[in-house]
C-alpha positions as CSV (number, residue, x, y, z in Angstrom):
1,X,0.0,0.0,0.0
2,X,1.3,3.4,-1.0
3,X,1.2,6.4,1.0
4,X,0.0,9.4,0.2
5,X,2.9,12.2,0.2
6,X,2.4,14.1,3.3
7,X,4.6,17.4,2.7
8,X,3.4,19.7,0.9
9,X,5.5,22.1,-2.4
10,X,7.0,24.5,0.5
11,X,8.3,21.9,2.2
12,X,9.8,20.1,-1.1
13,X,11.3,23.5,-1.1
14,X,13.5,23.3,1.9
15,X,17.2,22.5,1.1
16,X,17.4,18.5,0.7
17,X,20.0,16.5,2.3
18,X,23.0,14.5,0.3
19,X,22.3,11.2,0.8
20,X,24.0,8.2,-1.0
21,X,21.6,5.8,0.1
22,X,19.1,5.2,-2.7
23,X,15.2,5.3,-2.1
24,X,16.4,8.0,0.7
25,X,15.3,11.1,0.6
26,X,15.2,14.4,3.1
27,X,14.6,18.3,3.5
28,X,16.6,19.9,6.2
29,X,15.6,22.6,8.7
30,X,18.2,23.5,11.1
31,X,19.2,25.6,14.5
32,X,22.8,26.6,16.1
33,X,21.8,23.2,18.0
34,X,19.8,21.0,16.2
35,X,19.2,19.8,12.3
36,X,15.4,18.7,11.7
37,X,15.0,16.2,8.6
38,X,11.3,15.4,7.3
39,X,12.4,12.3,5.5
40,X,10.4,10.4,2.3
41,X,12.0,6.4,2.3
42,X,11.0,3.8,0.0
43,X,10.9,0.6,0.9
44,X,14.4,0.0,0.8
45,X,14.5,-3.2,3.0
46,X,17.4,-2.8,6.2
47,X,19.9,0.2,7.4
48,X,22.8,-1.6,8.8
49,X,23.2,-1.0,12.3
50,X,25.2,2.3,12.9
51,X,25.2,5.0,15.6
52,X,25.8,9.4,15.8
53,X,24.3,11.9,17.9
54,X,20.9,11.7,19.6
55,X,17.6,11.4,17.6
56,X,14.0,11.7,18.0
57,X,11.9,11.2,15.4
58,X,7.6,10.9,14.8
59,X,6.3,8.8,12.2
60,X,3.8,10.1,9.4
61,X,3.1,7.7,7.7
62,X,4.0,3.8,6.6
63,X,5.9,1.0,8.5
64,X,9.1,0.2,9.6
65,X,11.3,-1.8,12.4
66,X,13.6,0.0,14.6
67,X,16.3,-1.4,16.2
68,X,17.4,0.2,19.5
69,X,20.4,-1.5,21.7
70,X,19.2,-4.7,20.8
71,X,15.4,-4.0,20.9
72,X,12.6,-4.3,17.9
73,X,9.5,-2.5,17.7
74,X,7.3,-2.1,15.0
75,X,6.2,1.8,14.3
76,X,3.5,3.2,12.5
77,X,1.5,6.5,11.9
78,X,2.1,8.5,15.1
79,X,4.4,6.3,16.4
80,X,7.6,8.4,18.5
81,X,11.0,6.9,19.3
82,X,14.4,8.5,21.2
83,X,17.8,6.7,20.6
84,X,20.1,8.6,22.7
85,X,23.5,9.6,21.4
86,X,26.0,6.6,20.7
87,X,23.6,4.0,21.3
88,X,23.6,1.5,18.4
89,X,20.4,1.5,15.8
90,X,19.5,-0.6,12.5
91,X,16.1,0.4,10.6
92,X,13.8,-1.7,8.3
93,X,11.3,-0.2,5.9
94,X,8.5,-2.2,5.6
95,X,6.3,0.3,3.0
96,X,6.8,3.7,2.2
97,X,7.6,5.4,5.6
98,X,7.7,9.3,5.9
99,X,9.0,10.4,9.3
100,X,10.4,13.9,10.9
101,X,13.9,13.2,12.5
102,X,15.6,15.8,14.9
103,X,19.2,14.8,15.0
104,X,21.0,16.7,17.8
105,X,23.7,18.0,15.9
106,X,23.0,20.9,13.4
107,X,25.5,19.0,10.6
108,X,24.3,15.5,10.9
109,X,23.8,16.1,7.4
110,X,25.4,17.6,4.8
111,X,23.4,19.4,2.3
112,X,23.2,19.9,-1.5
């Protein structure tokens, strides 16, 4: 089941992160302290498991399994998740997932 794109054009208009992963995609917002990412991911299947600075994110729409220190949920539409900074994380995307990430670091990503 597809979901329906959630962000709207001014959004889409927001600088977009470099990414190398394909089916990834992201428009950044960011502070002196924090970068915000509203994220658009295909179903891409697994993101190894990998760790940086703190995150919390909100999910908008679709499915995916998260990985935190060892533990697997399952997180849908409204769905909210914290993996503090350093602690090791792997993601599956079941469907289409669209989710708002706020990375505590302002450079988490670089942008194009």
């Amino acid at each position: 089941m597809k979901s329906e794109n959630p962000y709207p054009e001014m959004i889409r208009q927001l600088p977009e992160i470099d990414i190398s992963l394909p089916g990834i995609r992201g428009w950044a917002v960011k502070s002196d302290t924090v970068q915000i990412v509203l994220f658009e991911i295909e179903p891409v299947g697994i993101i190894p498991e990998h760790s940086h600075c703190a995150q919390w994110g909100i999910m908008l729409a679709g499915e995916m399994k998260l990985t935190i220190a060892g533990e697997t949920k399952l997180y849908r539409q409204g769905d909210r998740y914290y993996i503090p900074d350093g602690i090791k994380h792997s993601a599956e995307f079941l469907s289409r997932v669209y989710v708002i990430d706020f990375f505590a670091d302002p450079f988490r990503y670089r942008l194009k």
